[in-house]
N, C-alpha and C positions, 0 to 999 in steps of 0.2 A: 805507498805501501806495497801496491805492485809490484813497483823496481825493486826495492828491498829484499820481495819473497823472490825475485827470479835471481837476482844477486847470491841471495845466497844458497840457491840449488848450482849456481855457478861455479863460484867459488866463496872460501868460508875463508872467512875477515883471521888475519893470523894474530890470534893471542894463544899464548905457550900452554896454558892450563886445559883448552879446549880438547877433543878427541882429535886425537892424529886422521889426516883424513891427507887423500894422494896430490900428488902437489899438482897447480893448475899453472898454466901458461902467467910469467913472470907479469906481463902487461895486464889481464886482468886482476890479477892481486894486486897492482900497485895501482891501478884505476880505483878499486874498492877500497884501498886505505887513503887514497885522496878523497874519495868523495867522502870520506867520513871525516877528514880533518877539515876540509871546507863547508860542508853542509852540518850543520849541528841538527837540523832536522832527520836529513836522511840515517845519521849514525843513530838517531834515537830511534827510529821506524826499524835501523838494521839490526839492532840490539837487540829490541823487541822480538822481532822474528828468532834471530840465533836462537834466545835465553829461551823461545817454545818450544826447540827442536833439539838443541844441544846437548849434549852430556858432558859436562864439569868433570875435570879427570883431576885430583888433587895426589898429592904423595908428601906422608908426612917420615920424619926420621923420630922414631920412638927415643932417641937419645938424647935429646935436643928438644928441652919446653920453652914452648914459643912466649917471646918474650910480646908481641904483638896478638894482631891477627893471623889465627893461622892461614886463615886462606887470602892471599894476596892481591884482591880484587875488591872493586870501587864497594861499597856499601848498598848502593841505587844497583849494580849488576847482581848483590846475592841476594838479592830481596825480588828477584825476578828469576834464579836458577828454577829449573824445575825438576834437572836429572842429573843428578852426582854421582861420583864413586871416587870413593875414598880409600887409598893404599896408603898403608900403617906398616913403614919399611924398617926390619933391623938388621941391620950389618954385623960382621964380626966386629969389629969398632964397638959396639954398643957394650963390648965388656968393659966394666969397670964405670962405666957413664949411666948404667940405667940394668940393676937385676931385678928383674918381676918379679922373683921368688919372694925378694924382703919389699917386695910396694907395699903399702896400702892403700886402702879404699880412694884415699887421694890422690888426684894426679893430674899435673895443671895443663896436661896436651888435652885428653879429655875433655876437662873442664871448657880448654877454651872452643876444642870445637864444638861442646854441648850449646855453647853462645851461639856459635855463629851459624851452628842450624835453628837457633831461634828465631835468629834473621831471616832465613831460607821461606821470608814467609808464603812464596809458592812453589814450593819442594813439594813433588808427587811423588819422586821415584828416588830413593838415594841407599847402595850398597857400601858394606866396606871388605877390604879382601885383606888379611892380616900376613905379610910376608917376610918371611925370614929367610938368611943366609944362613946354611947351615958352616956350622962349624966345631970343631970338638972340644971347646973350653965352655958350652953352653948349649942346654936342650932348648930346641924352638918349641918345645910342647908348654914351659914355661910360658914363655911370650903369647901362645896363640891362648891358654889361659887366662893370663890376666888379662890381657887388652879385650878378649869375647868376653868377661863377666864385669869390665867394664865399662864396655859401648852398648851392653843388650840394659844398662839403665834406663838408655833415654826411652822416653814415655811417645816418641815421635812416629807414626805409625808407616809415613812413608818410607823409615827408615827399615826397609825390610829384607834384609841377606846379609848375612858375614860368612866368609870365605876364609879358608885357611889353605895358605901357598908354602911350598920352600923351594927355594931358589938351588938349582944346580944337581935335586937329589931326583932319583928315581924310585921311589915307591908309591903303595898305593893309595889313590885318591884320598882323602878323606874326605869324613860326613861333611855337610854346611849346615848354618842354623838360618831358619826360615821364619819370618813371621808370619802369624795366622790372623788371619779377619779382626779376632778381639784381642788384638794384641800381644797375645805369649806368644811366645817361643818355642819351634821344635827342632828336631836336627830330621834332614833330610838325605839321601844319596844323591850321586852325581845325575843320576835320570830324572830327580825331584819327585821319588817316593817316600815319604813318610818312614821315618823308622822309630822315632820314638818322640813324647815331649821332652822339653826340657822343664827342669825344675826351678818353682819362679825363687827369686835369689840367685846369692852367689852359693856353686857347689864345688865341692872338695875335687881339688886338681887328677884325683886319681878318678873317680867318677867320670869327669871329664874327658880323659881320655878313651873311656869306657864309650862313649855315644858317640868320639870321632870318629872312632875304627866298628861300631855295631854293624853287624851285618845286614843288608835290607833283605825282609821275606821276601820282597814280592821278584827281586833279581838274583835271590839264591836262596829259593825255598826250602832246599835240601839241608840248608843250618838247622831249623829247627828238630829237624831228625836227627842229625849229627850230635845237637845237643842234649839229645834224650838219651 
């Protein structure tokens, strides 16, 4: 188990979905995926170690429901994940494949990773960051809509931040929503000051957009006056 832990502050065993990490000398990477294909102990000892320390980097394509599992990894390694993050990516591509506007409640990417955090049964820590390509046949505020009212279902507590990204554009931050101790939901600023709760259920997309751009008092207290 020793080796294991010094292994992998060494170097980190190369599987794609792991956190990019800076590349180490070619000979001990390829020592550590030998000793893993020859020892079936020491790969289980190394696994063990990774899956306490690692962050699971997944990306999924909103256009595209997974006709499988969404995450592409042994069933024995997501039942040992402990820190995830999940990127929920849509492309200009996604017109015509996939409009949130007319979803509903249903949605089988959802669904199936709602499974396979079920699995995660030692998941502590897991984020999801919702990103879109902007582009001018479709508003990303769609998208970061429905996909936020419906991943803030799960009842999973370590499941706690969603993030909203757009690819390529320049403005400002928006809110995130943050889980709190009992479970709801609030939106936060980028400093991780409280700006308002969220309302439990799904709420109307204009609302919505209301609490991503809210002002936080405590980094521009001068709104509240402005708005008197």
């Amino acid at each position: 188990m020793l080796l294991a832990v010094w292994l992998f502050k060494v170097s980190p065993f190369s599987i794609p979905y792991l956190v990019p990490v800076p590349m180490r000398p070619k000979p001990t990477r390829r020592l550590l995926n030998n000793m893993c294909l020859v020892s079936k102990q020491f790969k289980e000892e190394y696994m063990e170690v990774y899956c306490r320390y690692a962050t699971f980097h997944f990306t999924l394509d909103a256009s595209i429901a997974p006709t499988e599992r969404p995450f592409k990894i042994a069933p024995q390694t997501l039942a040992r994940v402990r820190k995830c993050a999940l990127r929920i990516l849509a492309t200009p591509g996604i017109v015509g494949a996939f409009d949130p506007r007319e979803a509903t409640g249903d949605w089988l990417l959802r669904d199936k990773v709602f499974a396979a955090m079920d699995d995660m049964t030692a998941l502590r820590d897991m984020t999801l960051s919702i990103q879109a390509c902007g582009n001018q046949l479709w508003n990303p505020l769609w998208l970061w809509h429905f996909t936020s009212q419906a991943f803030k279902e799960s009842k999973l507590k370590a499941f706690r931040r969603i993030d909203f990204t757009l690819e390529g554009w320049t403005l400002k931050e928006p809110n995130h929503m943050a889980r709190r101790e009992d479970g709801e939901w609030e939106w936060r600023c980028a400093e991780g000051h409280t700006v308002q709760e969220d309302r439990q259920g799904q709420i109307p997309v204009r609302q919505f957009c209301g609490a991503l751009y809210a002002e936080c008092r405590v980094c521009s207290p001068l709104a509240d006056e402005e708005s008197e």
